[in-house]
C-alpha positions as CSV (number, residue, x, y, z in Angstrom):
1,X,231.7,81.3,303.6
2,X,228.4,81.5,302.1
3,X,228.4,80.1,298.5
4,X,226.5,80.9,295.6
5,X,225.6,78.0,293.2
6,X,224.5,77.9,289.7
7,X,222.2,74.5,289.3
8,X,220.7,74.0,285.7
9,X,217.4,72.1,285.5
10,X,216.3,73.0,288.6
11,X,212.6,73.0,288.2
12,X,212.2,69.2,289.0
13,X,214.0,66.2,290.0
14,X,217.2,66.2,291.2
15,X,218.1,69.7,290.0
16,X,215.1,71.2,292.8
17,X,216.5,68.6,295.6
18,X,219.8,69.9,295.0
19,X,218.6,73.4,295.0
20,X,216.8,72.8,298.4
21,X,219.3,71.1,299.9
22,X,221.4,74.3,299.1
23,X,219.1,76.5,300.8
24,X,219.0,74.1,303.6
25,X,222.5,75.2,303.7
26,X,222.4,78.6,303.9
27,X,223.5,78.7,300.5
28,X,222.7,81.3,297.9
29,X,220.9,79.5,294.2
30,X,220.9,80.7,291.0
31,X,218.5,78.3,289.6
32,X,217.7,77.8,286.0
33,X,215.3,75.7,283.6
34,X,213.4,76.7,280.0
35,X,211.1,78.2,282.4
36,X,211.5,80.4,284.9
37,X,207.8,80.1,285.9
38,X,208.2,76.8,286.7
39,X,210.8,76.5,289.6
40,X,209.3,76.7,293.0
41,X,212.0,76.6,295.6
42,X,211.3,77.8,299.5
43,X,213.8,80.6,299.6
44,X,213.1,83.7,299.0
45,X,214.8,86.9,297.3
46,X,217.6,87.5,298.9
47,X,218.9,83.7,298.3
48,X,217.5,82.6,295.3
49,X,217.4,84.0,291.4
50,X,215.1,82.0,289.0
51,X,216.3,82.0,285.7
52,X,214.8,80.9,282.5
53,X,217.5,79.4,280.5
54,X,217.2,77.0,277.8
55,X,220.9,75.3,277.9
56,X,221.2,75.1,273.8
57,X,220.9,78.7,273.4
58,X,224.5,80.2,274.5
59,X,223.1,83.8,274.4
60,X,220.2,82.8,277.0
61,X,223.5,80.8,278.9
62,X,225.3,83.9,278.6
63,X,222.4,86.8,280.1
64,X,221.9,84.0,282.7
65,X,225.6,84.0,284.0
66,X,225.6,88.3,283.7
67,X,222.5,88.2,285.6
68,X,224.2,86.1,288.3
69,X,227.0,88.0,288.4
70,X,224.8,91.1,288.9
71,X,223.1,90.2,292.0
72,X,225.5,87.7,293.7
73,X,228.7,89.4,292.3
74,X,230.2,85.3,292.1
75,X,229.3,81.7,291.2
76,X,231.2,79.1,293.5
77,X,229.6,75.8,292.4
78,X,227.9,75.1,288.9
79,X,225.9,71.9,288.7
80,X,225.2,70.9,285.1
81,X,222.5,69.0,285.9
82,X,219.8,69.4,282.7
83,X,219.5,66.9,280.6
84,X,217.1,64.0,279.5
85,X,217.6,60.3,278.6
86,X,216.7,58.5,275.3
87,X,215.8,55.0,275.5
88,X,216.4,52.6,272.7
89,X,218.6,50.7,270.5
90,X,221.6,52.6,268.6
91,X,219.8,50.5,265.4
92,X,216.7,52.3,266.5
93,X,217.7,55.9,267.1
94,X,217.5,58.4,264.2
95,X,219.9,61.1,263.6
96,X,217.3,63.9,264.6
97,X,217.1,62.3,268.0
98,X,220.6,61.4,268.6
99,X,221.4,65.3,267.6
100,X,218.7,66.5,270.0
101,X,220.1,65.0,273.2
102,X,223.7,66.0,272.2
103,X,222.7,69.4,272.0
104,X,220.9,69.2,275.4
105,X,223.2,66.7,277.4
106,X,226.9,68.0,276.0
107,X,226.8,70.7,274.0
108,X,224.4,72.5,276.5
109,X,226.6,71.3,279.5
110,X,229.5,72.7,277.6
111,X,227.7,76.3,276.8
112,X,227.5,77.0,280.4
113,X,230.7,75.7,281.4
114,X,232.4,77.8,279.0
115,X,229.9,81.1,280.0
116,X,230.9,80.3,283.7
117,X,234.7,80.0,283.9
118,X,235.7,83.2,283.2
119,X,233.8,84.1,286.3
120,X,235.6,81.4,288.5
121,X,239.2,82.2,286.8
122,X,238.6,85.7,287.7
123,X,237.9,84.7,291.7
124,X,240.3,82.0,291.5
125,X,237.7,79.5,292.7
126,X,235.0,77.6,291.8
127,X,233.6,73.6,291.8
128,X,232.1,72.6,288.7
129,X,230.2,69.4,289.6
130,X,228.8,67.5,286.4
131,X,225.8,64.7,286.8
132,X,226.8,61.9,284.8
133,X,225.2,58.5,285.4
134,X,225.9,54.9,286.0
135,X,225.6,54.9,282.2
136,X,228.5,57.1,281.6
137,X,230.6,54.4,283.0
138,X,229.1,51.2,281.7
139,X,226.9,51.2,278.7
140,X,224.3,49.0,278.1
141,X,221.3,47.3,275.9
142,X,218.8,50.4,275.1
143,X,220.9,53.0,276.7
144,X,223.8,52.8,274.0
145,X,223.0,57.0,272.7
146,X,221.8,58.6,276.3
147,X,225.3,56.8,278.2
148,X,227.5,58.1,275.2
149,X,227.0,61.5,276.0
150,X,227.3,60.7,279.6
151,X,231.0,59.2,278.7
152,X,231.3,62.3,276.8
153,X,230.7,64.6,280.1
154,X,233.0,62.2,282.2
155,X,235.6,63.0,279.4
156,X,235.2,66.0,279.7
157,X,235.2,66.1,283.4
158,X,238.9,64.8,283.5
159,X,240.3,67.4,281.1
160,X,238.2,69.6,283.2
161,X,240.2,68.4,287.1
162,X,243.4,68.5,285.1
163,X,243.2,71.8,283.2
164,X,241.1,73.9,286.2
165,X,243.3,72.4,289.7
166,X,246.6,74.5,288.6
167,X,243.9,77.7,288.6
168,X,242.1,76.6,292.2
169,X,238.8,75.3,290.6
170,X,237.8,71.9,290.8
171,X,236.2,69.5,288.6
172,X,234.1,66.6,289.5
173,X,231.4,64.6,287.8
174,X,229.2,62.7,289.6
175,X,228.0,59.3,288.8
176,X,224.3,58.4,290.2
177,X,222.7,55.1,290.4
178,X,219.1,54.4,290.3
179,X,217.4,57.1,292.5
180,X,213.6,57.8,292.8
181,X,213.0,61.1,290.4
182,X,211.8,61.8,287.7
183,X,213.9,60.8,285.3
184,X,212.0,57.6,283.8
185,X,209.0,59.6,283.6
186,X,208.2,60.7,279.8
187,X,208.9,63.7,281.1
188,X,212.4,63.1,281.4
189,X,213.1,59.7,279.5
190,X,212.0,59.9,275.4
191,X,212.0,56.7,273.9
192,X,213.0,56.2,270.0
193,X,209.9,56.6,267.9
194,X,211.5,52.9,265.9
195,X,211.4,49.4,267.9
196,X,212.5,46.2,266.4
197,X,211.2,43.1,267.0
198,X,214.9,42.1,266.5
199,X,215.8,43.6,269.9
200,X,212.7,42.3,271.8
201,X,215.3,40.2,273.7
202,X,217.7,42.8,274.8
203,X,216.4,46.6,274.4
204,X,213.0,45.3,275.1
205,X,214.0,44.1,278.6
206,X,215.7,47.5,279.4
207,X,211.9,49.2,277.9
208,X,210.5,46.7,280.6
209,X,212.7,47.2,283.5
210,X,212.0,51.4,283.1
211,X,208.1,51.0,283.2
212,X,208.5,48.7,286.4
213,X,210.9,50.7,288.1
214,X,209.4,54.5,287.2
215,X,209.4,55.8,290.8
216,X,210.6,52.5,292.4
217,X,214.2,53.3,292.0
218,X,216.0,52.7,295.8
219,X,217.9,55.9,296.0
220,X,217.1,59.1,297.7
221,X,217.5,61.6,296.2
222,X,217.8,64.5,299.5
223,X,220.6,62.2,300.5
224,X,222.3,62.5,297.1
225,X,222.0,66.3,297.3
226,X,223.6,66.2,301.1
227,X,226.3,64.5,299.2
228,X,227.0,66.9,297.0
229,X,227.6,69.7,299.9
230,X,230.0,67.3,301.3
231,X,232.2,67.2,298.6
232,X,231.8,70.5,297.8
233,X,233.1,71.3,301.6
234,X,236.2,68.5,301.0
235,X,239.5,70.1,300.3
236,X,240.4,67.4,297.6
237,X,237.2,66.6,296.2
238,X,237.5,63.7,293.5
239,X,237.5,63.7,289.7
240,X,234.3,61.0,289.9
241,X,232.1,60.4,292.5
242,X,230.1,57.1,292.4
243,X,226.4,58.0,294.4
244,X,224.4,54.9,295.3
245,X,225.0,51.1,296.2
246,X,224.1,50.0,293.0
247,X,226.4,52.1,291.2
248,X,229.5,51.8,293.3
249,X,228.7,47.7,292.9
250,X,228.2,47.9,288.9
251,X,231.5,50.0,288.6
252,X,233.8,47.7,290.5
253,X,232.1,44.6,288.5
254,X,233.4,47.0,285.1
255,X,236.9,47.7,286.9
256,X,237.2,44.0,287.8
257,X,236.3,42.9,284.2
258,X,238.5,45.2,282.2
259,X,241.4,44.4,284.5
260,X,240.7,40.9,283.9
261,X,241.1,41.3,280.2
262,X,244.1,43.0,280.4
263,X,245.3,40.3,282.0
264,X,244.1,37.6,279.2
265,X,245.3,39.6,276.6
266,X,248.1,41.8,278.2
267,X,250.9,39.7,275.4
268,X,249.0,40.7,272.4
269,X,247.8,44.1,273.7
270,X,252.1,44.6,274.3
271,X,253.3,43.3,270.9
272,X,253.1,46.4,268.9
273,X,256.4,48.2,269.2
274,X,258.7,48.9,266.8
């Protein structure tokens, strides 16, 4: 059956590979960003409705999920996918920029989730597919603000798998490695307007590593969209997804080391009951 799929920031980056990929398909995309003017895909009319949509706003989320409705009469798969990083310590981050990627990264990804599932209760179908990151599984020096609210959409992902199965939709977020976009670009990556000499050892490093990496990242980012078809065609598709090497190889090292301190401190951790 030919889908139709709802893929926010999809002027650039992952968001436009995903939607080409789609296309590539045969699928139908409703794709979205601030500005409409802005996303160049190759299909034409009949497969693909540009949509500005700014993901804070829940009335501009809202006219964008009517107007989907409209002309495809269905949404199958919605891929939260707009969002932006913030690099720097958690010392270093002020409230107005800890606020700002909250609204964009969770609150946003929530808006359109909400706008959406009435849609996909009504069909009694539907894959909402949420881009996390490596971050959203392991935190680390300088990313401490952008990987909590990529735990928060894993969170949310979960309650999402186990509240949307019973009802035939699935859930599952999708956790990226390093993969040649965008995404360190100051286009996509703000870095706290504060820097402390007192984290020159640790944040500084990670500061270091993103201007020698910026487009030397190993993963490709076509193949990561082909992945996302393929799970979207699986009959059980997973809660997570890990996407990359490097990811799948920093998330056993996290497993391994948690499971190794429940082991050290499993008598203490059990002492508790009444």
């Amino acid at each position: 059956m030919k889908r139709i799929w709802m893929i926010t920031g999809a002027s650039r980056g992952l968001g436009a590979q995903i939607a080409e990929a789609v296309l590539a398909h045969r699928d139908s995309v409703v794709a979205t960003a601030r500005r409409k003017e802005s996303i160049k895909l190759s299909g034409g009319p009949d497969d693909v409705l540009a949509l500005s949509m700014d993901v804070t706003d829940e009335a501009q989320v809202q006219s964008a999920v009517t107007a989907a409705k409209e002309k495809f009469g269905r949404i199958d798969v919605l891929v939260n996918n707009a969002g932006y990083g913030l690099l720097g310590a958690i010392e270093e981050s002020s409230a107005e920029e800890i606020e700002a990627i909250y609204r964009t990264n969770v609150f946003g990804l929530l808006h359109v989730t909400r706008a959406v599932l009435p849609l996909m209760r009504e069909q009694g179908s539907g894959h909402i597919l949420n881009i996390s990151s490596l971050g959203g599984y392991q935190a680390s020096a300088g990313w401490g603000i952008y990987g909590s609210t990529k735990f928060a959409v894993e969170g949310i992902t979960e309650a999402l798998y186990a509240e949307l199965k019973p009802l035939g939709i699935h859930a599952t977020v999708i956790e990226p490695g390093f993969f040649r976009t965008d995404f360190m670009d100051g286009s996509s990556l703000q870095r706290t307007k504060v820097a402390l000499d007192a984290y020159s050892a640790t944040v500084g490093k990670t500061r270091s590593f993103a201007d020698e990496n910026n487009r030397q990242q190993p993963g490709d980012p076509a193949k990561l969209a082909a992945v996302l078809i393929q799970i979207v065609n699986a009959l059980e598709p997973p809660v997570r997804l890990q996407v990359g090497p490097d990811a799948v190889r920093r998330i056993e090292a996290k497993n391994a080391a948690v499971a190794a301190d429940i082991a050290t401190w499993r008598t203490l951790s059990e002492s508790t009951n009444l």
